[in-house]
C-alpha positions as CSV (number, residue, x, y, z in Angstrom):
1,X,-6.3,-39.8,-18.8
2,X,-4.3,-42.6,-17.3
3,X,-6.5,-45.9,-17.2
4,X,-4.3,-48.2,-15.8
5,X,-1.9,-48.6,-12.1
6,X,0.9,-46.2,-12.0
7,X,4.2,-46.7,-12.6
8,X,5.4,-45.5,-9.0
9,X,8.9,-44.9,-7.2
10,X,9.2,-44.5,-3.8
11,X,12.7,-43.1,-3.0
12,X,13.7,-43.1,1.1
13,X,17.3,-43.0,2.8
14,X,15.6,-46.3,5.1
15,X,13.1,-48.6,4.7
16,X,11.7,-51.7,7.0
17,X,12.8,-54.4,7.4
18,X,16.3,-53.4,5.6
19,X,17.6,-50.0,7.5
20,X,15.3,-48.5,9.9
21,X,16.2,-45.3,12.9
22,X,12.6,-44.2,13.1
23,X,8.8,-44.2,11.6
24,X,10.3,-42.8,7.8
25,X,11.3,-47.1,7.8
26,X,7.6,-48.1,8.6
27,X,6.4,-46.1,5.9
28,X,8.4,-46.6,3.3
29,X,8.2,-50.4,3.8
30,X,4.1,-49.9,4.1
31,X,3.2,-47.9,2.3
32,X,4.8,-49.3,-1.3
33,X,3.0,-52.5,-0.3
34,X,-1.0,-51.5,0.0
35,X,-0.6,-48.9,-3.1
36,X,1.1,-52.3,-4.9
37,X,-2.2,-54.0,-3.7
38,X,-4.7,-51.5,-5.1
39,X,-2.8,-52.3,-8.3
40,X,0.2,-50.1,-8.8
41,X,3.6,-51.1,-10.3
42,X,5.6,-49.8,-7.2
43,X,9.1,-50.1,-7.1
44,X,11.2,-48.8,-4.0
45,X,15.3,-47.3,-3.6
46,X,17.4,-47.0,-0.7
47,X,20.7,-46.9,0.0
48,X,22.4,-50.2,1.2
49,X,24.3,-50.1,4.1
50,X,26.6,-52.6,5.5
51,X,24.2,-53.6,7.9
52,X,22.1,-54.7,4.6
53,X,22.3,-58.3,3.2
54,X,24.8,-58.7,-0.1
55,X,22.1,-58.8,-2.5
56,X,22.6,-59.9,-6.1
57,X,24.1,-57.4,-8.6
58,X,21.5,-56.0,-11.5
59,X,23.6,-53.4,-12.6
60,X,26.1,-51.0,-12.5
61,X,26.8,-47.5,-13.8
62,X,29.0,-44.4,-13.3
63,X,27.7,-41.0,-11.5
64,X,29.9,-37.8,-11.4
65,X,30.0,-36.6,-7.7
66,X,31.6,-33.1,-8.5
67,X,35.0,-33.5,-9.9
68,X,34.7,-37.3,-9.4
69,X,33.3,-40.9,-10.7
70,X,31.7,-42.9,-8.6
71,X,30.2,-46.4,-9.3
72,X,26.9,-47.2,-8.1
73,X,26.3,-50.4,-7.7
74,X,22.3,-51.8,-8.0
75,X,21.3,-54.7,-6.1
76,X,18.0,-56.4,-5.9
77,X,15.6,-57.9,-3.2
78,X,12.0,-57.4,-2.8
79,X,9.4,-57.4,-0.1
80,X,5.9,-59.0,0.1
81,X,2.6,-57.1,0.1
82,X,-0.3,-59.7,0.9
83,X,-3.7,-59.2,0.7
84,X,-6.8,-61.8,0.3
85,X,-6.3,-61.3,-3.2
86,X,-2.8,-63.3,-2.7
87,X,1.0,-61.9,-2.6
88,X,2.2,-59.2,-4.5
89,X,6.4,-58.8,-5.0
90,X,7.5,-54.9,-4.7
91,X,11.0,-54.9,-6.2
92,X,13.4,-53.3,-4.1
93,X,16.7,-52.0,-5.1
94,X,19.8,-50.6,-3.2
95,X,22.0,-48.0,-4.6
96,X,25.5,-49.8,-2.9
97,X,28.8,-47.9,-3.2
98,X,30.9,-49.1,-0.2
99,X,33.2,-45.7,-0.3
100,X,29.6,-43.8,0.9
101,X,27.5,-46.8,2.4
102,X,29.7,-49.3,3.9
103,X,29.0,-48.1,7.5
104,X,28.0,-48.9,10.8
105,X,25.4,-45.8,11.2
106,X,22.9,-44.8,8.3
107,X,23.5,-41.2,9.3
108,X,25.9,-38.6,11.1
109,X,28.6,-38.6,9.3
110,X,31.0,-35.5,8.1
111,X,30.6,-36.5,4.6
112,X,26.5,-37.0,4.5
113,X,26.5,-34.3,1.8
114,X,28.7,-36.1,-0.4
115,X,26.9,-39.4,0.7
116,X,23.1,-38.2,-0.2
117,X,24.1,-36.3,-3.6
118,X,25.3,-39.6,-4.5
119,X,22.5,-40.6,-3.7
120,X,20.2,-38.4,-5.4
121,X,22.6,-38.1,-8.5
122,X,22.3,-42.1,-8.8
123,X,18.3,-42.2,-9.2
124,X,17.3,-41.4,-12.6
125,X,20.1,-43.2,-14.3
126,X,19.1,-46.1,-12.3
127,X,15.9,-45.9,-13.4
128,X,17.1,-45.6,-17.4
129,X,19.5,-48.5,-16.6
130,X,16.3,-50.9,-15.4
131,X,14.1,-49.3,-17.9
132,X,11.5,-47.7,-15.6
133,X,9.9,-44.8,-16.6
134,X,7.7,-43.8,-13.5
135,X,4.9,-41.5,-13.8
136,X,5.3,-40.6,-10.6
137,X,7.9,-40.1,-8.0
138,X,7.7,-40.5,-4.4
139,X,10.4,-38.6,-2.1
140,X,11.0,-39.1,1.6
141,X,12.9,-36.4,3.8
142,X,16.1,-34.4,3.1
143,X,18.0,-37.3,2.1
144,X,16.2,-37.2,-1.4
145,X,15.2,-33.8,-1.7
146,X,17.0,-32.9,-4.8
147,X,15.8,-35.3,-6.5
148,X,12.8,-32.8,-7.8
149,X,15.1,-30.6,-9.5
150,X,17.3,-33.4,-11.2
151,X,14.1,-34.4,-12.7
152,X,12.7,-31.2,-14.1
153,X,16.5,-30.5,-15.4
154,X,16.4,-33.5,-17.2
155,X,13.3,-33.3,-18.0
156,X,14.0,-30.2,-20.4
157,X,15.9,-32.4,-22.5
158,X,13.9,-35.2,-22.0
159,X,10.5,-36.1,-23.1
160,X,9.9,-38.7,-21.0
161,X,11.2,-37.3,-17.4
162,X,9.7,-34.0,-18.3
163,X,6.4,-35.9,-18.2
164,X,7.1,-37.3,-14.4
165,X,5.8,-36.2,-11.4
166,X,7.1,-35.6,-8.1
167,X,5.8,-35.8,-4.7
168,X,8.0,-34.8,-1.6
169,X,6.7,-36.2,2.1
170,X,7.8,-34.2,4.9
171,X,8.2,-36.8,7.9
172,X,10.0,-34.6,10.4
173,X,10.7,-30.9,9.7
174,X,13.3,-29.8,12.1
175,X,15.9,-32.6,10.2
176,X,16.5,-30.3,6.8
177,X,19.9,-31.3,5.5
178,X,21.8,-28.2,6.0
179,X,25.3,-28.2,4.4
180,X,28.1,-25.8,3.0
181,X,27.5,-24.0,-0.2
182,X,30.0,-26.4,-1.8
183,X,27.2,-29.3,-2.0
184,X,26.0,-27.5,-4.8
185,X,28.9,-28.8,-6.8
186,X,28.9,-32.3,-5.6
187,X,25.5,-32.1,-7.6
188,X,26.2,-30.3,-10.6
189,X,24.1,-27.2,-10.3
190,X,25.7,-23.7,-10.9
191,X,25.9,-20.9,-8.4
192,X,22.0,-19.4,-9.6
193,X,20.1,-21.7,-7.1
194,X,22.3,-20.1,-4.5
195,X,19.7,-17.6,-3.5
196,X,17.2,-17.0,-0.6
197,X,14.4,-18.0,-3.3
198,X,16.2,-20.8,-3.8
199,X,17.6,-23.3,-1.6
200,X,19.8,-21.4,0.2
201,X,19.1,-21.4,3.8
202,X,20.8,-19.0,6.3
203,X,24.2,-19.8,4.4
204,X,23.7,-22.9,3.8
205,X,22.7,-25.2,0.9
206,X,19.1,-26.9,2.4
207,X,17.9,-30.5,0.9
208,X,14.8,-30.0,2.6
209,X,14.1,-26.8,0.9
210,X,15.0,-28.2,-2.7
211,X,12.3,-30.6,-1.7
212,X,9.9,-28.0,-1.1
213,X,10.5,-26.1,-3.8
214,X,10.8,-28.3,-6.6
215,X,8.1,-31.1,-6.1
216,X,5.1,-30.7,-7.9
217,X,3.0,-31.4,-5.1
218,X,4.4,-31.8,-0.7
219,X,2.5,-33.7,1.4
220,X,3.2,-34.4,5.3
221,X,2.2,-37.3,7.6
222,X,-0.8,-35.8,8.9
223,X,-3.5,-32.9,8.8
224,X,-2.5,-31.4,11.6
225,X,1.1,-31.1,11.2
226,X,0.3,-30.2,7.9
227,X,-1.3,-26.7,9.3
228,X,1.4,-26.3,12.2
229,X,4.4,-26.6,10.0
230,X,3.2,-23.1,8.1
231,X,3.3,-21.2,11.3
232,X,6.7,-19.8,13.0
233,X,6.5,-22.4,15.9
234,X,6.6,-25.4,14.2
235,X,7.7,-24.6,10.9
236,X,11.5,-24.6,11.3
237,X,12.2,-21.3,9.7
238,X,11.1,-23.2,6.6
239,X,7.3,-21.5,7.2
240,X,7.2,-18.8,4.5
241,X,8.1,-21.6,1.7
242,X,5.6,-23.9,3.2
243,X,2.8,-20.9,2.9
244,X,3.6,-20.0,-0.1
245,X,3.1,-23.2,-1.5
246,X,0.2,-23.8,0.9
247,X,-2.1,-24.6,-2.0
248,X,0.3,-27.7,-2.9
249,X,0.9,-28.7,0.9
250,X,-1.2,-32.1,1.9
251,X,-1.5,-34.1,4.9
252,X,-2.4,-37.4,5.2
253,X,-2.1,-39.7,8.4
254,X,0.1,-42.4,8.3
255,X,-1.0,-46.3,8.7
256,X,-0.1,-49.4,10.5
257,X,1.0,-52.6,9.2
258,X,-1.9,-54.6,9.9
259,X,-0.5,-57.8,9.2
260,X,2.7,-57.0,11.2
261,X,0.5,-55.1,14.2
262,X,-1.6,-58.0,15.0
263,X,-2.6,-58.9,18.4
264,X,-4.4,-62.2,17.5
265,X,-1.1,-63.7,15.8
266,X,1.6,-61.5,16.9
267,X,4.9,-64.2,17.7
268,X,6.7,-62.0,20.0
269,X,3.7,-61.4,22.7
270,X,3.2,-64.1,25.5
271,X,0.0,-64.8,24.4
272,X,-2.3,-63.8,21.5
273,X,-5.5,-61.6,21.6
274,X,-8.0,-59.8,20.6
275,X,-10.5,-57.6,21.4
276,X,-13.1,-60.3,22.7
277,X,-10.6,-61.7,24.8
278,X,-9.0,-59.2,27.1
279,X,-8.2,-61.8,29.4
280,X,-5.4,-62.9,27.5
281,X,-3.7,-59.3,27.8
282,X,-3.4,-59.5,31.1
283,X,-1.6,-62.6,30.9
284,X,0.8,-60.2,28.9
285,X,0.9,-57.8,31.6
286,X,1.8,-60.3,34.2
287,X,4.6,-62.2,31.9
288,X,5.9,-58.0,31.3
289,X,6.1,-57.5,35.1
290,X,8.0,-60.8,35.7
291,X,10.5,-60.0,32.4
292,X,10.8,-57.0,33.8
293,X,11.5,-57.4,37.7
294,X,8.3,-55.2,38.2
295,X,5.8,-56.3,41.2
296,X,3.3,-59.0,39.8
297,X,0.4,-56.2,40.6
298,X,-3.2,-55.3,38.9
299,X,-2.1,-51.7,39.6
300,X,-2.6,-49.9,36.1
301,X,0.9,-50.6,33.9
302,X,2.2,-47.2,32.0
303,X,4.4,-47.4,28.8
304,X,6.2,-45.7,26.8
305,X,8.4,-46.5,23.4
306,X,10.1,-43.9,22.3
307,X,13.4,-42.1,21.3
308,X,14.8,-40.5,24.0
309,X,15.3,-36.7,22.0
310,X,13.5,-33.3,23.0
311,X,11.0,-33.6,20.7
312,X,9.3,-36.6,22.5
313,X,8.6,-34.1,26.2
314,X,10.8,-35.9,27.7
315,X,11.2,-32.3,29.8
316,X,7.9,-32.4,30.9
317,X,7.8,-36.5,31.5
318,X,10.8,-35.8,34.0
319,X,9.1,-32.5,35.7
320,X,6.0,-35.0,36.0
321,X,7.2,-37.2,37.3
322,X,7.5,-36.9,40.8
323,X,3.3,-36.7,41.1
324,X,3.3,-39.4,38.8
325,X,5.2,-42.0,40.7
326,X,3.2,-40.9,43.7
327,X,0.3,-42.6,41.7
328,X,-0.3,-46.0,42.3
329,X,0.8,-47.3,39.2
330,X,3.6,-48.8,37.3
331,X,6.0,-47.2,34.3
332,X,8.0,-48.8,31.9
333,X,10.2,-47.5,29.3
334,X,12.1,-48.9,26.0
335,X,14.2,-46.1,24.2
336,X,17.3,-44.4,23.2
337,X,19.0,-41.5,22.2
338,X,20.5,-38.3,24.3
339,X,22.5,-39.4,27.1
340,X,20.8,-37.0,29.7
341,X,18.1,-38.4,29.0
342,X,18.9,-42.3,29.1
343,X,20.7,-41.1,32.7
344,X,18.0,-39.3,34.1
345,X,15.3,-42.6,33.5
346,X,17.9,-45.2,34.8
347,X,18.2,-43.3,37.5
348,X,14.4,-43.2,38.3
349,X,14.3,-46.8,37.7
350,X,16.9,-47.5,40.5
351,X,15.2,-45.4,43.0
352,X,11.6,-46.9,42.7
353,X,12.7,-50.9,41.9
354,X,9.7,-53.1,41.5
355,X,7.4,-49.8,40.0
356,X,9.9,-48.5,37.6
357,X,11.8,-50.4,34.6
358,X,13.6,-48.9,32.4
359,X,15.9,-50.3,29.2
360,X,17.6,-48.2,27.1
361,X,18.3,-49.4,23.2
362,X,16.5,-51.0,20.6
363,X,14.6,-54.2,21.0
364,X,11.9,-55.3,18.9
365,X,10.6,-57.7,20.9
366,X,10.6,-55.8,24.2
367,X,8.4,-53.4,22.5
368,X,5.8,-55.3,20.9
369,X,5.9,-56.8,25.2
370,X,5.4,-53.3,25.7
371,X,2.4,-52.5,23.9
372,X,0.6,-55.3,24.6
373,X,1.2,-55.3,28.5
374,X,0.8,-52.0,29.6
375,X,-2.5,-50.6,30.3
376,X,-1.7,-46.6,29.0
377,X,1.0,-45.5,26.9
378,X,2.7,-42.1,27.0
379,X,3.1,-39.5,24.7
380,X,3.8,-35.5,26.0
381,X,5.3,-34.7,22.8
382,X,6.6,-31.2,22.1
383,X,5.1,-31.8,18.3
384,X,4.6,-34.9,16.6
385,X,4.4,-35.1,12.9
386,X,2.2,-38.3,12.6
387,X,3.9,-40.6,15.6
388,X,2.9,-44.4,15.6
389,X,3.4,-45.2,18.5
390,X,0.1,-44.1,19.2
391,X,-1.4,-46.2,16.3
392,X,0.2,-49.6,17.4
393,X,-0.5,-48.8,21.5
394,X,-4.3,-48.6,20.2
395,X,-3.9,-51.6,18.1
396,X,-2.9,-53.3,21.3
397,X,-5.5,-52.0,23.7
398,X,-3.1,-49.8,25.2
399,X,-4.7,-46.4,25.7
400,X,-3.4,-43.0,25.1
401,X,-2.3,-40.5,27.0
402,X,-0.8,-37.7,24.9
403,X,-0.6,-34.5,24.0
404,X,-2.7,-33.0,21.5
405,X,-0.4,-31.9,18.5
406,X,0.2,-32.9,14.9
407,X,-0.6,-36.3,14.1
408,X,-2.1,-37.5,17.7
409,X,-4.7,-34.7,17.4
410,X,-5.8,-36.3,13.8
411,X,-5.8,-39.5,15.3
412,X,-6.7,-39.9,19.0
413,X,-9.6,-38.3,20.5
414,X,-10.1,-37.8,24.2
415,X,-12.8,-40.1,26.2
416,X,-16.2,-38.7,26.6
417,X,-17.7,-39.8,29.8
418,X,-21.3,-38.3,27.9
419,X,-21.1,-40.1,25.1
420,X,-18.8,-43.1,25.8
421,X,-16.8,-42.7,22.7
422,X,-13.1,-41.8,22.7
423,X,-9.8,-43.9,22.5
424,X,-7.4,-41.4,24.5
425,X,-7.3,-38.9,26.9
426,X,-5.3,-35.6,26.2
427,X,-3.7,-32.2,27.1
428,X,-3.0,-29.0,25.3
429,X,-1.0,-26.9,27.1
430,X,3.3,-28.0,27.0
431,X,3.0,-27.8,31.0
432,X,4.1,-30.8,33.6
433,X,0.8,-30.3,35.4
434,X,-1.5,-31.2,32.5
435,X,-0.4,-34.3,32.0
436,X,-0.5,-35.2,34.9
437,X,-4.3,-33.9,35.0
438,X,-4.9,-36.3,31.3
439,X,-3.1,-39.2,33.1
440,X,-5.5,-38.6,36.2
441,X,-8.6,-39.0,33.6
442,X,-7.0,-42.0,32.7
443,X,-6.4,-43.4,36.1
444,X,-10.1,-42.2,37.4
445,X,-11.8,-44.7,34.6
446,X,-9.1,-47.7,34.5
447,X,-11.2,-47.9,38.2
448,X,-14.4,-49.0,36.4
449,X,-12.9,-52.0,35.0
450,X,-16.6,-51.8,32.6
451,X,-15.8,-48.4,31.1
452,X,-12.2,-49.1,30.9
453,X,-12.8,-52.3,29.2
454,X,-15.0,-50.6,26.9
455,X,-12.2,-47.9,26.1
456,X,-10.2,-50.8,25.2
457,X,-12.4,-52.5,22.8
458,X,-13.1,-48.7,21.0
459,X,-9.4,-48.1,20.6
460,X,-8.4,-51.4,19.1
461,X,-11.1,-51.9,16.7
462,X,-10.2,-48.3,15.1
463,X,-8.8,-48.7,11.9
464,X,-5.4,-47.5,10.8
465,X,-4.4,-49.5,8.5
466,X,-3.0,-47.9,5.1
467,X,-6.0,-49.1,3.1
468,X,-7.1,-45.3,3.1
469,X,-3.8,-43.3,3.6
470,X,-2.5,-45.3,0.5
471,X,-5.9,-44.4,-1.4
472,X,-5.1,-40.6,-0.1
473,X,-1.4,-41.3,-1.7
474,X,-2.9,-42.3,-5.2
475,X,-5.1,-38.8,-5.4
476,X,-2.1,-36.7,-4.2
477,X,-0.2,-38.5,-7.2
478,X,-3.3,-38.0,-9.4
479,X,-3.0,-34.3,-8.4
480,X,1.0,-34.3,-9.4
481,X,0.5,-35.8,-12.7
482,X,-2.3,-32.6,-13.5
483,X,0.8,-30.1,-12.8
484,X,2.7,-32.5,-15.2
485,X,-0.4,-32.1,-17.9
486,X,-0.6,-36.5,-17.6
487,X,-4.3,-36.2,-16.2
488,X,-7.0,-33.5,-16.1
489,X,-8.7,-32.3,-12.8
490,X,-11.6,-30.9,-12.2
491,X,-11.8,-27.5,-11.2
């Protein structure tokens, strides 16, 4: 039985503050940090892109890419994980070769097969190079989803990595790493893993389903999603797999920075908070409204932060919004991502000047504004794996409005006028008109500035930080290491 921390890898294709498209960034920078804290030697791997500082050289080694040598090239930083026990370092290393890495985009490329079996070939020798020897692990997404196989093939002829665990997180589903059957050389395995059983996948060679084959133990970000992802309409054609190993499948709800996410001492905001002075975030939505070029107004302010894709209901947000607009209230919106999209919001925002603002891109700063001005914050997703957006907008005293699926149904739940408890208010059904109905609930109590207030108060002092998810994290290793005969379990 294992009496001491674990020796821990967590392995992700982008990880904040270094490379970041999406939430997969904010966990992989988190999470490493609060499982570091509870006393775990956690070390964390990505690739290292050109937009990635040139961080000293620890090593180098070579790794066969098919019929070729590539150098992989390890380089050192770290990041911080502080607690009121003091600050702990969490070595982090970058796995730099610029023929695969030195690019302007971390993704979307012809090549990303040859790029992320690079990437998966370089792990273990980096670890034998450093002279770690993890007990467990940690994958993130397709872009390491080999990784499980590498290690039980090495593991046959080694001791060491045949005691290892592996644990495979599923952030987002329907983004599976399909390529040509050829990828199977560019990682050394024969033609016998070719099968439907396997990780073939309609024709293709799948990352994702060597993931979810060949971890000891999958996890996703959240209860919810967890059960939908087994079921034809959410599961991806990856459902049967998912069922089958249904008995291995966990889901745990991701966390917030707390220390990041902080109302009371956030930088960027106009002025600082908390949830005894809600004053002060009013001040935030006035200075919003002026940044903005919105009407300096006590109407109720409605955000949104958010990549601009179909999983998000953007479809339904635009069929809405007609009878939304007609409410008196304002919208803002900070995103980016498919062009009809982007279009069809900029050109909302032209016809209703003074209610509607709209920017499209990335900005930090804009969206930390975002959360703490607006009074409700929008989310119709179509499904939504864990989604933070809802767990910072709460952190912020910005409530809810959402649709009930995957990660906001584990972690929002709707206002009850009987009871007065309840941090959102929610809808079910994929249909314009229900929003619209949820957002109506929300409008009908922003009126009684008392209940609202109250609302408030319940939503921000909810806690998500990874305290728990990261305790959640150490069983679901624990569990890993039992397949690997490192620990015993009960029954």
């Amino acid at each position: 039985m294992l009496d001491t921390g674990l020796k821990i890898l967590v392995v992700a294709s982008e990880v904040a503050p270094f490379a970041k498209t999406g939430g997969l960034a904010d966990v992989a920078g988190s999470l490493p940090k609060a499982l570091a804290v509870q006393g775990n030697d956690v070390r964390v791997v990505l690739p290292r892109y050109r937009r990635i500082g040139d961080y000293a050289t620890v090593t180098d080694f070579p790794v066969e890419v098919g019929q070729r040598k590539e150098t992989c090239i390890v380089r050192r930083s770290r990041i911080e994980a502080k607690s009121s026990r003091g600050t702990k370092e969490v070595p982090v290393y970058f796995v730099d070769n610029y023929h695969y890495f030195d690019r302007d985009r971390l993704y979307g490329y012809e090549d990303d097969a040859e790029r992320f079996a690079f990437f998966n070939l370089s792990i273990l020798p980096l670890c034998e190079e450093l002279g770690f020897r993890p007990d467990v692990v940690h994958l993130n997404d397709w872009q390491s989803g080999f990784i499980p196989l590498l290690i039980r093939i090495r593991g046959r002829h080694s001791a060491l990595w045949n005691e290892t665990a592996s644990v495979f997180t599923i952030h987002n589903l329907r983004y599976q790493g399909r390529f040509p059957k050829v990828t199977l050389g560019l990682l050394g395995l024969g033609e016998e893993y070719f099968t439907p059983g396997g990780v073939e996948f309609y024709g293709d060679v799948s990352f994702m389903k060597a993931g979810l084959l060949f971890a000891d133990v999958i996890n996703t970000v959240s209860e919810t999603y967890a059960r939908e992802i087994q079921t034809p309409e959410f599961g991806e054609g990856l459902d049967g797999v998912l069922r089958k190993r249904g008995s291995d499948l966990y889901g745990i709800v991701n966390g917030i920075n707390y220390h990041e996410y902080d109302p009371s001492s956030d930088p960027r905001l106009f002025k600082t908070y908390d949830s005894r002075n809600l004053g002060a975030k009013v001040d935030n939505k006035l200075a919003l409204q002026r940044e903005l070029g919105l009407s300096l107004s006590h109407e109720p302010l409605v955000g949104m932060v958010s990549r601009l894709v179909d999983q998000k209901g953007l479809d339904v947000l635009l069929e809405a919004m007609p009878e939304i607009l007609s409410r008196p209230l304002q919208f803002v919106l900070l995103g980016s991502g498919d062009e009809r999209y982007e279009e069809a919001f900029r050109s909302l925002a032209r016809s209703h000047p003074g209610k509607v603002s709209v920017t499209t891109g990335f900005n930090g700063i804009l969206a930390q504004r975002i959360y703490a001005g607006s009074d409700m914050f929008l989310m119709p997703s179509r499904f939504e794996p864990c989604g933070l957006g809802q767990l910072i907008a709460m952190r912020y005293g910005s409530i809810p409005v959402a649709r009930r699926t995957g990660g906001i149904a584990d972690t929002v739940s709707e206002y009850d006028v009987s009871t007065g408890t309840g941090t959102g208010f929610l809808f079910d059904r994929y249909e314009a008109e229900d929003l619209v109905a949820a957002l109506d609930r929300a409008l009908d109590k922003y009126r009684d500035r008392s209940t609202w207030n109250h609302i408030v108060k319940q939503a921000m002092e909810t806690d998500f930080s990874w305290n728990k998810s990261a305790a959640m994290y150490t069983e679901v290793y624990m569990e890993a290491l039992s397949r690997r005969g490192r620990v015993e379990r009960p029954a």
